[in-house]
C-alpha positions as a Python dict, from the first residue, in 0.01 Angstrom:
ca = {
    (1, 'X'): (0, 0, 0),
    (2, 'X'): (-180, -214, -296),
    (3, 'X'): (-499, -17, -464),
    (4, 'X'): (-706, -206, -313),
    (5, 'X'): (-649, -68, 38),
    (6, 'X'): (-599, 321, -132),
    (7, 'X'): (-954, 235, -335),
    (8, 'X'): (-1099, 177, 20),
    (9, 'X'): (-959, 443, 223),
    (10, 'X'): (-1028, 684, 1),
    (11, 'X'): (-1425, 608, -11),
    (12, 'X'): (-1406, 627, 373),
    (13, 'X'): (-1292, 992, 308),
    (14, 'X'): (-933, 954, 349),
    (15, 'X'): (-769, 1173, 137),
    (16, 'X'): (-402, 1201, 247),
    (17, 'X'): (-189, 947, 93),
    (18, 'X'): (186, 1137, 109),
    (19, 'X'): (449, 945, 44),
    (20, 'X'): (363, 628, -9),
    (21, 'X'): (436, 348, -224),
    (22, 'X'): (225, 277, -511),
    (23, 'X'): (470, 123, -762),
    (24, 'X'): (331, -63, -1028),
    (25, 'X'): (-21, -20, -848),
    (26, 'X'): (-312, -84, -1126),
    (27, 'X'): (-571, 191, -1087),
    (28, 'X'): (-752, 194, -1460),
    (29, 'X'): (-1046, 410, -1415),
    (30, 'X'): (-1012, 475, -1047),
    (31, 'X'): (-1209, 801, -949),
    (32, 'X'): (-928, 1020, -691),
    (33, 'X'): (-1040, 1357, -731),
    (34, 'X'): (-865, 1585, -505),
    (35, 'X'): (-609, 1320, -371),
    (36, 'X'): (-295, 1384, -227),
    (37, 'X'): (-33, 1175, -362),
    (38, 'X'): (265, 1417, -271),
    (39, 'X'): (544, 1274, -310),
    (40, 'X'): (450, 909, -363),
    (41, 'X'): (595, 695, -568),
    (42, 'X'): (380, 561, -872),
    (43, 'X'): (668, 458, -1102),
    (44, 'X'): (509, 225, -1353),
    (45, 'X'): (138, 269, -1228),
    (46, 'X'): (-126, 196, -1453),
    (47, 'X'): (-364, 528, -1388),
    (48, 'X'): (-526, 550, -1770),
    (49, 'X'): (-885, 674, -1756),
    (50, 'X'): (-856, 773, -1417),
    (51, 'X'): (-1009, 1117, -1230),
    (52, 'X'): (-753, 1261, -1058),
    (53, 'X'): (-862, 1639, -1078),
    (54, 'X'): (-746, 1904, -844),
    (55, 'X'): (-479, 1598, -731),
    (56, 'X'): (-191, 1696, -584),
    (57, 'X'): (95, 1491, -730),
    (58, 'X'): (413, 1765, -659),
    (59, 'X'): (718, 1601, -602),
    (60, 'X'): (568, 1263, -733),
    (61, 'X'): (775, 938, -933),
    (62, 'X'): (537, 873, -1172),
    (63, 'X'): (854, 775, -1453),
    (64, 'X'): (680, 505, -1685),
    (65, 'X'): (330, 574, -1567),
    (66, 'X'): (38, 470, -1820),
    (67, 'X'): (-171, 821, -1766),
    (68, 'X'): (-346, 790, -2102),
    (69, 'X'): (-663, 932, -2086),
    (70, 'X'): (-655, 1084, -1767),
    (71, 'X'): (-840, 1373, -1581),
    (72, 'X'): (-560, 1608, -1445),
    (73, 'X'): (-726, 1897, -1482),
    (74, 'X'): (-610, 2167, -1251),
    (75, 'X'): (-391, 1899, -1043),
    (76, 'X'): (-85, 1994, -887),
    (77, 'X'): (210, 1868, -1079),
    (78, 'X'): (509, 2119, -944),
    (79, 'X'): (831, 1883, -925),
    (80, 'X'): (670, 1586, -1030),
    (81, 'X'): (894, 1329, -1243),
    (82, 'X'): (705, 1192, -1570),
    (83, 'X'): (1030, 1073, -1744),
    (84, 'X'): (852, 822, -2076),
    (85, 'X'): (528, 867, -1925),
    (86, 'X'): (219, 771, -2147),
    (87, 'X'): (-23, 1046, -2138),
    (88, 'X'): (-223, 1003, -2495),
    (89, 'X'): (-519, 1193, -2503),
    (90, 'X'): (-494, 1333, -2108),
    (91, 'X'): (-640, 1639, -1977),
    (92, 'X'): (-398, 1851, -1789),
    (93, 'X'): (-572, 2156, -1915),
    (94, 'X'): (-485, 2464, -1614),
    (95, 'X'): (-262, 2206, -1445),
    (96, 'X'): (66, 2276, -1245),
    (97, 'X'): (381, 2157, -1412),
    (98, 'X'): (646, 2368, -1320),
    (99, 'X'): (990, 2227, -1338),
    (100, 'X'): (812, 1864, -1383),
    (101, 'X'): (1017, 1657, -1563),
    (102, 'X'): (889, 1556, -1845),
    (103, 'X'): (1173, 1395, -2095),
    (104, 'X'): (1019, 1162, -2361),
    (105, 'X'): (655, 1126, -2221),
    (106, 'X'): (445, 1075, -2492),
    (107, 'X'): (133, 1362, -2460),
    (108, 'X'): (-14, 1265, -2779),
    (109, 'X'): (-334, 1479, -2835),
    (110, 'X'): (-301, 1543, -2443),
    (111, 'X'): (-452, 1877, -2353),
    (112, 'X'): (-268, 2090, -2180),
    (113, 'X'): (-447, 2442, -2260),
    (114, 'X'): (-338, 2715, -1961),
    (115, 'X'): (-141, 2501, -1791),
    (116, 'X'): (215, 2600, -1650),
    (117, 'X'): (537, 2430, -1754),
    (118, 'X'): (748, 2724, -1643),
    (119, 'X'): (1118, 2506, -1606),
    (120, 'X'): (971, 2212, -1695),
    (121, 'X'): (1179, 1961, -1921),
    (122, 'X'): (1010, 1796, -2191),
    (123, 'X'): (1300, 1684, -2383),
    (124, 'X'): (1224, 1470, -2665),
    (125, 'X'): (850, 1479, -2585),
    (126, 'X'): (579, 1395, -2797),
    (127, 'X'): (327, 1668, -2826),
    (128, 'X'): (186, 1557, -3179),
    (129, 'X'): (-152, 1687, -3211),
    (130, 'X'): (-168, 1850, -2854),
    (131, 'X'): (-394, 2109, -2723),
    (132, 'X'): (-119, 2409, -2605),
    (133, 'X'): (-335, 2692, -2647),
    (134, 'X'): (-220, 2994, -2383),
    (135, 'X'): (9, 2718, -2214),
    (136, 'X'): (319, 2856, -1987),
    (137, 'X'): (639, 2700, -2143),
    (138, 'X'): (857, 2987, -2004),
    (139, 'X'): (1241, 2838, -1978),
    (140, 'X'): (1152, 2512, -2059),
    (141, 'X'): (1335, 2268, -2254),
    (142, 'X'): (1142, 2147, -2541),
    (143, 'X'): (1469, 2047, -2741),
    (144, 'X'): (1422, 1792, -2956),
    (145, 'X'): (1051, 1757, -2861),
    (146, 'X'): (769, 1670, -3184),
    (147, 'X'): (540, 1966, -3146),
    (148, 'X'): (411, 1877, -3528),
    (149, 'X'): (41, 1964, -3557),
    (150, 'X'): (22, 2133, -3203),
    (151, 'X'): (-154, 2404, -3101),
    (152, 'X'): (51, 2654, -2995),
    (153, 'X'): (-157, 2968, -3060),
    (154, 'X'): (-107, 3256, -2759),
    (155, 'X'): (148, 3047, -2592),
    (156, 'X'): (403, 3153, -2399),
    (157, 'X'): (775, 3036, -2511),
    (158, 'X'): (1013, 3278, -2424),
    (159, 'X'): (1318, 3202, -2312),
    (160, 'X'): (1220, 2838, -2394),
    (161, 'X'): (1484, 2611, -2558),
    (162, 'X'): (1364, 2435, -2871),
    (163, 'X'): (1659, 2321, -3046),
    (164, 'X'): (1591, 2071, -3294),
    (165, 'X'): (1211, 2081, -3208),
    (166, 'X'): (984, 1951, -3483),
    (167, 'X'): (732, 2220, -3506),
    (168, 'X'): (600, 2138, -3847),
    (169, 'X'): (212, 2204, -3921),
    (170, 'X'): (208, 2392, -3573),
    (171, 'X'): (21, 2663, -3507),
    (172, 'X'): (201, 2927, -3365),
    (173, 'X'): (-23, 3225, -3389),
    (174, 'X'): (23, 3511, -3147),
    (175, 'X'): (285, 3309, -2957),
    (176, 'X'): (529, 3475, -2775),
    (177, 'X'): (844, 3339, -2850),
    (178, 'X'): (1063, 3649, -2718),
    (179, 'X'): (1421, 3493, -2689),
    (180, 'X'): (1352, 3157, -2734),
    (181, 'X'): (1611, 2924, -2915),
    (182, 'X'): (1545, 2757, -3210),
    (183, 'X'): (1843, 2680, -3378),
    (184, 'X'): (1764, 2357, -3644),
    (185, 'X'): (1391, 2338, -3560),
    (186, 'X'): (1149, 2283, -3822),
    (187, 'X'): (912, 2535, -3877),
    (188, 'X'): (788, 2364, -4222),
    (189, 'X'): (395, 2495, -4272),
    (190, 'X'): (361, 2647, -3901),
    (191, 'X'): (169, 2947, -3856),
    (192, 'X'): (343, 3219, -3656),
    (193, 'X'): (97, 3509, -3764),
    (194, 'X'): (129, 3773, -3503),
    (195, 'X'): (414, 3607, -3320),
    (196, 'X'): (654, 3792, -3148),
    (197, 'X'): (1004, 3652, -3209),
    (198, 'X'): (1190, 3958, -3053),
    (199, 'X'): (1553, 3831, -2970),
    (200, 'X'): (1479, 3475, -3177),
    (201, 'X'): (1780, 3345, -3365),
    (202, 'X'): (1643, 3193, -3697),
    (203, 'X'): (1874, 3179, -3946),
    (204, 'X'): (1979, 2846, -3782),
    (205, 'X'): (1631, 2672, -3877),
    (206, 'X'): (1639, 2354, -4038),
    (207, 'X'): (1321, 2429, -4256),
    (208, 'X'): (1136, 2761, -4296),
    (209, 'X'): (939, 2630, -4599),
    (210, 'X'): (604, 2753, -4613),
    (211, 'X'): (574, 2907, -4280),
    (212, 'X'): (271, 3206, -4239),
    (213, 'X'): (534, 3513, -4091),
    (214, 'X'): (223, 3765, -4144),
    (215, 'X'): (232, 4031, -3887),
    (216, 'X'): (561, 3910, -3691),
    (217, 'X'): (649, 4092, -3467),
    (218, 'X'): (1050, 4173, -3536),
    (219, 'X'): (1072, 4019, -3829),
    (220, 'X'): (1196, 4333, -3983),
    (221, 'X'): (1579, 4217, -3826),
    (222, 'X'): (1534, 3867, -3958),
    (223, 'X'): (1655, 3926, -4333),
    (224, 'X'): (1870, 3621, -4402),
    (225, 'X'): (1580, 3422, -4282),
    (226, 'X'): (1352, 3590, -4512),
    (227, 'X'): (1580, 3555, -4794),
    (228, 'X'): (1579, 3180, -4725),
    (229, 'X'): (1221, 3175, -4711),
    (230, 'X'): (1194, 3331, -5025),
    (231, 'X'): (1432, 3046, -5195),
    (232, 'X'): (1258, 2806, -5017),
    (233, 'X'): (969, 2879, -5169),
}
């Protein structure tokens, strides 16, 4: 199927389009709402600026896919394989990511506020900048991800593995990181006022420097990392 024929069955109210193959399709600003695209395979589409809220994309290639810009916005995303997909500046704010994979797609200012990455890998993501306000990142792999600048504030990370994670400048308030790993992440200027870090390893941190640890929760067991703050200092 090209996107010509999809563009024209759709607007004659055809909205089941399971399984099919859209590789490489160019769809820049198309308007999808509510589309099903389960399972289809959009590896390398072109979909920036496009309306796909409410979609349902589970189970979907989309590896490589330009979704910069994008309306995702409660869309189904449960499976769904983003592997070094662009999504600058896309809003997949409530969305369903769960167990997506997600390894070194660029989400660059993306919004992803209340959405659910529970399993979801985002290894080596970029999250620079991103809106991850009360976002579900239970179990997921963030190692090695750039979370600098994000906001982070009421998320929750526990049992999420960010090893090596640049966190630096993020804002961390209120999150619950109950045992998440962050052995040689960089917490450099982050805010993790009201936290709760119960069962967090931190002595391993690359840099501590600066970090707000105002009313932590369980920071009372962290003493060589508050020694090293102190020095840091």
């Amino acid at each position: 199927m090209d996107a010509s024929q999809l563009l024209e069955q759709y607007a004659a109210g055809e909205r089941d389009f399971g399984r099919v193959n859209l590789s490489s399709v160019f769809l820049t600003g198309a308007k999808l709402p509510n589309v099903n695209l389960t399972e289809a395979d959009l590896g390398l589409a072109t979909l920036d600026l496009s309306d796909l809220k409410e979609a349902e994309l589970n189970l979907a290639n989309l590896n490589g896919a330009n979704l910069s810009g994008a309306e995702l916005c409660q869309a189904n995303l449960n499976g769904t394989s983003l592997n070094r997909a662009s999504l600058i500046g896309a809003d997949l704010s409530e969305a369903f990511l769960i167990e997506a994979d997600l390894s070194e797609a660029i989400l660059l200012e993306a919004n992803l506020s209340r959405a659910f990455l529970t399993g979801a890998n985002l290894t080596r993501a970029n999250l620079t900048r991103a809106n991850l306000t009360r976002t579900f990142f239970t179990g997921a792999l963030l190692n090695g991800a750039n979370l600098r600048d994000a906001d982070l504030s009421d998320a929750d990370l526990s049992k999420a593995n960010l090893t090596g994670a640049n966190l630096m400048g993020a804002n961390l308030s209120r999150a619950n990181l109950t045992d998440a790993k962050l052995n040689w992440a960089n917490l450099s200027g982050a805010k993790l006022a009201g936290a709760d870090l119960t069962g967090t390893y931190l002595v391993t941190l690359r840099s501590a420097a600066g970090t707000d640890f105002s009313d932590v929760r369980s920071l009372h067991n962290h003493g060589a990392l508050l020694d090293r703050v102190n020095q840091e200092l």
